[in-house]
VOGU-3710 file (C-alpha; in Angstrom, 3 decimals, decimal comma):
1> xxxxxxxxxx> 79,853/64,132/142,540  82,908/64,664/144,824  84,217/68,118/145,697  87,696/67,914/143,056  85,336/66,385/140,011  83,492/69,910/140,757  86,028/71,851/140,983  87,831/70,601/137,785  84,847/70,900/135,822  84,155/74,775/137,098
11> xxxxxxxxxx> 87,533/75,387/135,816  87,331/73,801/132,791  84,189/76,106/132,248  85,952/79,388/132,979  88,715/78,175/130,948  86,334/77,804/128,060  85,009/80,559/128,636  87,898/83,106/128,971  89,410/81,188/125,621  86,096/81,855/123,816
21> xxxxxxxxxx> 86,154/85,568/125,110  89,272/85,762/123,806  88,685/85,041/120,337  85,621/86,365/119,906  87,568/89,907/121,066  90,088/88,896/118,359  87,817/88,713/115,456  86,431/91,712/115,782  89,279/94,052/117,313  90,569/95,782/113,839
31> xxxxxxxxxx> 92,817/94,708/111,604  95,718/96,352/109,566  94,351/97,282/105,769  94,740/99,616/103,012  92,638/102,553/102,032  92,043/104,439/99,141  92,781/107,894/100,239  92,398/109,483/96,628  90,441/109,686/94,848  87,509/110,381/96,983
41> xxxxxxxxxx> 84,596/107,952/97,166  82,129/110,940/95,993  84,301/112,165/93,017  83,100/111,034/89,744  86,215/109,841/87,383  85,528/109,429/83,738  86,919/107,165/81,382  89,057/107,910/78,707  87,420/109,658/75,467  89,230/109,002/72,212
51> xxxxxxxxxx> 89,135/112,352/70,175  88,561/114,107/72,406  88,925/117,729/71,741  90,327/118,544/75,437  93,143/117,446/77,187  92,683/114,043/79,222  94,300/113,272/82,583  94,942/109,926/84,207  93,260/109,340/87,531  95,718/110,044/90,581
61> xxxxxxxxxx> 95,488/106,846/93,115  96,602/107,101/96,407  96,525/103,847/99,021  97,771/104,426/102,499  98,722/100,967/104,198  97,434/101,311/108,319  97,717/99,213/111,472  94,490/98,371/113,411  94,805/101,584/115,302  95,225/103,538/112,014
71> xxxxxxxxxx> 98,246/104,727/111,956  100,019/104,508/108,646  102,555/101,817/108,661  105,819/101,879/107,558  108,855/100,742/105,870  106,514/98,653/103,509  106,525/97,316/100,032  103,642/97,243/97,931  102,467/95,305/94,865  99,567/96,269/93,389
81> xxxxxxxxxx> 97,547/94,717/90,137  94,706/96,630/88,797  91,982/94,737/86,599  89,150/96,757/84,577  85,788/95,679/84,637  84,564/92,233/83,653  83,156/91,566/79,610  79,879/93,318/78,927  79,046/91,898/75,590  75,212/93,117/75,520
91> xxxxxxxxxx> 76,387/96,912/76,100  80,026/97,088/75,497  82,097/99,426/76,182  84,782/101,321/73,658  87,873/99,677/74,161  86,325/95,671/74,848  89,492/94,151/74,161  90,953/95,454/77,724  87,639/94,523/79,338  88,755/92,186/81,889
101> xxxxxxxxxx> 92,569/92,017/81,157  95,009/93,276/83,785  96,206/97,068/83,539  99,046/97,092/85,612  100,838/95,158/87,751  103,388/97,179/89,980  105,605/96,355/92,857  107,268/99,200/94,676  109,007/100,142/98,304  106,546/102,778/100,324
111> xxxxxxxxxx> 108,634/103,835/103,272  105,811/105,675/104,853  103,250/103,217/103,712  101,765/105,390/101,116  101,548/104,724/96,927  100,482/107,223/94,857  100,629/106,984/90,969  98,808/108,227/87,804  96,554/105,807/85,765  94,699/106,294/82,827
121> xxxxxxxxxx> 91,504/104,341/82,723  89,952/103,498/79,724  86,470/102,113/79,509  83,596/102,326/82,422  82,601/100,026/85,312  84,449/98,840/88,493  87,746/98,261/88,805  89,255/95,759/91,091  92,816/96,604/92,830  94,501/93,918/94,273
131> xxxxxxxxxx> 96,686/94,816/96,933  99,490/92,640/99,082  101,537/95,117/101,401  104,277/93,713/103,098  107,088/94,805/105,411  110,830/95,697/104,758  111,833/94,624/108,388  110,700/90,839/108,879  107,685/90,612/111,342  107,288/94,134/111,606
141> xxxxxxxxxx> 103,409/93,367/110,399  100,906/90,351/109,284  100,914/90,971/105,967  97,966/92,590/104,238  95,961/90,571/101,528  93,001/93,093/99,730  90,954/93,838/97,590  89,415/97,586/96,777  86,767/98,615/94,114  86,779/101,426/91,787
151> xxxxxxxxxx> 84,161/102,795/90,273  84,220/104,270/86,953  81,094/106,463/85,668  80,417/106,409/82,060  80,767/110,218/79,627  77,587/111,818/80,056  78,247/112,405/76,254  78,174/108,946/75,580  74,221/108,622/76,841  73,600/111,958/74,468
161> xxxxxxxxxx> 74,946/110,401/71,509  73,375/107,301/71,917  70,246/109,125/72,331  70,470/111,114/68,976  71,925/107,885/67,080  68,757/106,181/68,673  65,865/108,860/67,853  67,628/109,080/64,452  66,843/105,440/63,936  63,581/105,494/64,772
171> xxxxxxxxxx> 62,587/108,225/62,535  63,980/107,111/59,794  61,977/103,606/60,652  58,661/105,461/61,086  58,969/107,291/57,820  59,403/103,989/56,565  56,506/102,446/58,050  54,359/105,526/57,283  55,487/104,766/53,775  54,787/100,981/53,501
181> xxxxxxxxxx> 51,406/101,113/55,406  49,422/103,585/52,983  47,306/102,397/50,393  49,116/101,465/47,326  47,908/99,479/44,002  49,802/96,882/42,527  50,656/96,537/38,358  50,375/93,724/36,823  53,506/91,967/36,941  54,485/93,244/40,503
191> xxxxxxxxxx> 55,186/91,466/43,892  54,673/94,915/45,551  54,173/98,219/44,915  57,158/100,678/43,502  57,284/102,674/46,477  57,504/99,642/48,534  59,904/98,140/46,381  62,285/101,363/46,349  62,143/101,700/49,812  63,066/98,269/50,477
201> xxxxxxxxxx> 65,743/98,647/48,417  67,179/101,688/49,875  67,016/99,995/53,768  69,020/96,828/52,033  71,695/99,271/50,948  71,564/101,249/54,207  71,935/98,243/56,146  74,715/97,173/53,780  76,700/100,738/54,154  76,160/100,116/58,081
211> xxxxxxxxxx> 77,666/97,309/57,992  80,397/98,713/56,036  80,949/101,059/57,823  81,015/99,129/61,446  83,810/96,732/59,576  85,636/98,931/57,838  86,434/101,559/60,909  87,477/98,683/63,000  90,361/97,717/60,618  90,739/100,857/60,355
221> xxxxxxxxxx> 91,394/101,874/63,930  93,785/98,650/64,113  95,849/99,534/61,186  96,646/102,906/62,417  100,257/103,187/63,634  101,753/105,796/62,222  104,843/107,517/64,369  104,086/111,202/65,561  106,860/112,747/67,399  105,813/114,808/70,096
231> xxxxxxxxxx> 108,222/117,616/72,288  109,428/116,285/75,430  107,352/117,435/78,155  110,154/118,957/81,678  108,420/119,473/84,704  108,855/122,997/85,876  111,029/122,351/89,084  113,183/119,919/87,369  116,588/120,559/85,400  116,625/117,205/83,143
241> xxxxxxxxxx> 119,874/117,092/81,480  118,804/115,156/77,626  122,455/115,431/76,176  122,743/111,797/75,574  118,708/110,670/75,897  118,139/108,395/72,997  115,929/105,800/72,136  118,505/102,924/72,578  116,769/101,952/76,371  120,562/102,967/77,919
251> xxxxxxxxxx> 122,139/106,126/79,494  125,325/106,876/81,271  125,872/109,716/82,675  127,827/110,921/86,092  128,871/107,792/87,068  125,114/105,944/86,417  124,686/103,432/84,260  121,071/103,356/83,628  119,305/100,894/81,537  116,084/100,472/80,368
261> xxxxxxxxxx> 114,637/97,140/79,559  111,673/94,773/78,672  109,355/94,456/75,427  109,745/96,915/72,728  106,400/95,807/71,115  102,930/94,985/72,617  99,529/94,437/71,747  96,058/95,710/72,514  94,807/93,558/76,179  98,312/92,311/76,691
271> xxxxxxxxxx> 100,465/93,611/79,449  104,261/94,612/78,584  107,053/94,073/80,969  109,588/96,865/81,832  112,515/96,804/83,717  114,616/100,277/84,612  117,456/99,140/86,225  121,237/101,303/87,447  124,609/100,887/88,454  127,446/102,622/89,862
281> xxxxxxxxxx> 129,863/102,527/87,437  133,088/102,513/89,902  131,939/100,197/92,184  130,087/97,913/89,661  127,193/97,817/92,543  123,654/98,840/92,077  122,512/102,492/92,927  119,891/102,726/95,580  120,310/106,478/96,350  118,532/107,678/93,199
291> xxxxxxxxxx> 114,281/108,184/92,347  112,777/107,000/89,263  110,104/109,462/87,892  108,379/107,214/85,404  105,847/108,377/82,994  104,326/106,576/80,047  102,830/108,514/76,933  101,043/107,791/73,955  103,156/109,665/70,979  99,937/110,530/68,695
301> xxxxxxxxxx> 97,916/112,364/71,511  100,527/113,028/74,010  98,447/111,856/76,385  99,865/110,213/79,706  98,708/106,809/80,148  100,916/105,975/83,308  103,181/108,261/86,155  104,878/106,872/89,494  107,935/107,682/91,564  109,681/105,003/92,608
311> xxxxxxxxxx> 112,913/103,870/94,119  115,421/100,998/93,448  115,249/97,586/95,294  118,377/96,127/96,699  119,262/95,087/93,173  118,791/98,392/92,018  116,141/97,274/89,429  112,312/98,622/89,701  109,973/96,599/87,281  106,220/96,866/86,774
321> xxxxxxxxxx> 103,984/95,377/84,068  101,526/97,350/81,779  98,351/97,254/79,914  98,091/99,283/77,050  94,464/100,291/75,366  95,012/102,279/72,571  96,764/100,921/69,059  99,899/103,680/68,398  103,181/103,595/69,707  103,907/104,671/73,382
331> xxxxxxxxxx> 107,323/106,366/74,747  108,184/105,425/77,655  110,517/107,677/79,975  112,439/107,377/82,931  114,140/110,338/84,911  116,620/109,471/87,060  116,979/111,641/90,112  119,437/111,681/93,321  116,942/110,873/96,543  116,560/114,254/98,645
341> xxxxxxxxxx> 118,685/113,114/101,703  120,968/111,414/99,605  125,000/111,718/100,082  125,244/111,522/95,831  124,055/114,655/94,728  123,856/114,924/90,406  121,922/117,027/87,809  118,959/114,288/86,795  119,055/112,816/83,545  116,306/110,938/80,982
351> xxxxxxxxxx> 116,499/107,593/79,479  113,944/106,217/77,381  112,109/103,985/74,651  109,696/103,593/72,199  107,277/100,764/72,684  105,018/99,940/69,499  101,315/98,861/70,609  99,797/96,742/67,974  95,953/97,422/67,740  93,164/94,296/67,898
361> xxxxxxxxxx> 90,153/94,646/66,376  86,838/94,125/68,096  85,544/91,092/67,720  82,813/90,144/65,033  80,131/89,530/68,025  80,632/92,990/68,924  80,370/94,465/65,819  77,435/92,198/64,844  75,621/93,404/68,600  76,009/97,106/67,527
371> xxxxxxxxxx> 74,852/96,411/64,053  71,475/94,759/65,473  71,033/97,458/67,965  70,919/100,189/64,928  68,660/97,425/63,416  65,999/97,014/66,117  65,752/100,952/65,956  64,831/100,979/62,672  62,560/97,957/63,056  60,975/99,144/66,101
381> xxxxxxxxxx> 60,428/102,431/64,384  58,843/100,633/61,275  56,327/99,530/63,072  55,533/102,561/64,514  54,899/103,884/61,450  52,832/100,792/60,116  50,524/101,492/63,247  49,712/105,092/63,047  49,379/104,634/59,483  46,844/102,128/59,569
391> xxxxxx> 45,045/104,471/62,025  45,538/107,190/59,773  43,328/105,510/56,878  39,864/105,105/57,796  39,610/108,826/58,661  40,778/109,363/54,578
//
């Protein structure tokens, strides 16, 4: 081999070499992603409790977007889509008409890479958040694709009440079985004896009332919708000025035209669009001086079901999509504030609307599941009692 066919292939080694280094440092130098500052990993977040007799709270997320150094990026914009956790059709949960539908869908400017906003999460499991975080500035950042987990713990009061419903069950299925298994003559005339035959009859008409009952408070809980007007709840370092806050979506006040838009009706597992959108009335131009402070509640409870500050994209318009759990109407509110460091300084102001949330009922599988659970109690319990009792009878 001559001297240059050496030489060129040494160097086409190194090369390799150095180009292999290269990516292999690449791949595993860090990368910009998002983290979920709050809540904490090791806090335990219940989901929501209907009837409840004290006051429930939606869950306060906070993602920070970072660079591979991890500092927080910024001038960002995020968009964010929360799902709950998959079906569970064995062991469901209470609402299983949101289980695996999308709760929100959000997209809002983060100029110091941060989003923090106030969910209410209704039903157990993990929750997956899809985030994309982008920048304002083009090429100021790869863009960040991910995907974070949130767990949900189930009511401790849940397990307890299952427990009780369970033990209930099973008692009532032993006295049964104690019942059936003794020694019991037959008339003349008579497929089985009358204590048999009552008892029978009394689990037919338990199991019919069950039933019933499992139907009947599902139709129930979806025909509920009557309209409870609440009091406006002010936050306590805020002068909100409601002199012309109605429910007609549109307010115009100091030189803001504000407008609230999207669906005025929604149902149970179905997100609703909403659109708050203002203008400068003497210029004719969208406002982008001004913070939204948007909270959702539920008009029965008063319970908030969804909170964020946001601020206006070049068309002045913020819109976000939302899932809605509970059957009863919902008021949505926006409070429209000047931006801290803003030249247009005004007294902040309230528009709003009423959106009505048509209830679904769960579906007959699910009832039918939770009907053969309380079933397979009884049975189970039966015989229990058919055992011991058998046991019971030679010693007579």
């Amino acid at each position: 081999m001559s001297k240059f066919k050496l030489y060129t292939l040494i160097s086409t080694i190194c090369m390799l070499s150095v180009v292999l280094y290269s990516f292999i440092g690449f791949s595993q130098s860090p990368q910009a992603s998002v983290r979920l500052i709050s809540p904490p990993q090791t806090s335990q977040i219940l989901p929501f409790e209907a009837g409840a007799s004290t006051p429930q709270y939606p869950a306060k997320l906070t993602l920070q977007a970072v660079d591979s150094a991890g500092k927080p990026l910024e001038n960002t914009k995020f968009n964010l889509k929360i799902f709950t956790p998959p079906k569970t059709p064995w062991f469901t949960t209470d609402f299983p008409i949101v289980e695996g539908t999308k709760l929100l869908d959000i997209e809002t400017i983060a100029p110091k890479g941060q989003l923090q906003l106030e969910q209410m999460l209704p039903i157990r499991g993990n929750y997956q958040l899809n985030v994309n975080v982008t920048p304002l500035v083009t090429n100021a950042f790869t863009p960040i694709q991910q995907t974070l987990t949130l767990s949900v713990a189930e009511n401790s009061v849940k397990y307890r009440n299952f427990g009780i419903l369970a033990v209930v069950l099973l008692i009532v299925g032993l006295g049964g079985g104690w019942v059936i298994g003794g020694r019991q003559e037959i008339t003349p005339g008579e497929i089985a004896p009358q204590r048999v035959r009552l008892l029978l009859s009394g689990a037919i008409v338990v199991a019919i009332a069950a039933l019933l009952f499992v139907n009947l408070s599902a139709e129930i809980a979806q025909s509920e919708s009557s309209h409870t007007h609440t009091h406006d709840h002010h936050d306590h370092h805020t002068a909100v000025n409601e002199a012309s806050s109605d429910n007609s979506g549109i307010a115009r006040q100091q030189g803001l035209e504000v407008q609230l838009l999207g669906s005025v009706s929604a149902t149970v597992g179905e997100p609703a669009g909403v659109q708050v959108k203002v203008i400068d009335q003497k210029t004719n131009q969208p406002a982008q001086d001004v913070l939204f402070n948007i909270k959702t509640t539920m008009l029965e409870d008063g319970w908030v079901s969804f909170a964020h500050q946001g601020i206006p994209n070049t068309t002045g318009e913020f819109t976000w999509e939302q899932g809605f759990f509970d059957g009863a109407p919902h008021k949505v509110e926006v409070e429209v504030a000047p931006q801290p460091n803003a030249t247009r300084q005004f007294t902040p102001f309230l528009v709003q609307k009423i959106i009505d949330v048509e209830g679904v009922a769960p579906p007959l599988t699910t009832r039918l599941i939770s009907l053969a659970y309380m079933t397979a109690f009884v049975i189970i319990g039966l015989l229990i009692g058919l055992r011991l009792r058998q046991n019971f009878l030679p010693n007579n």
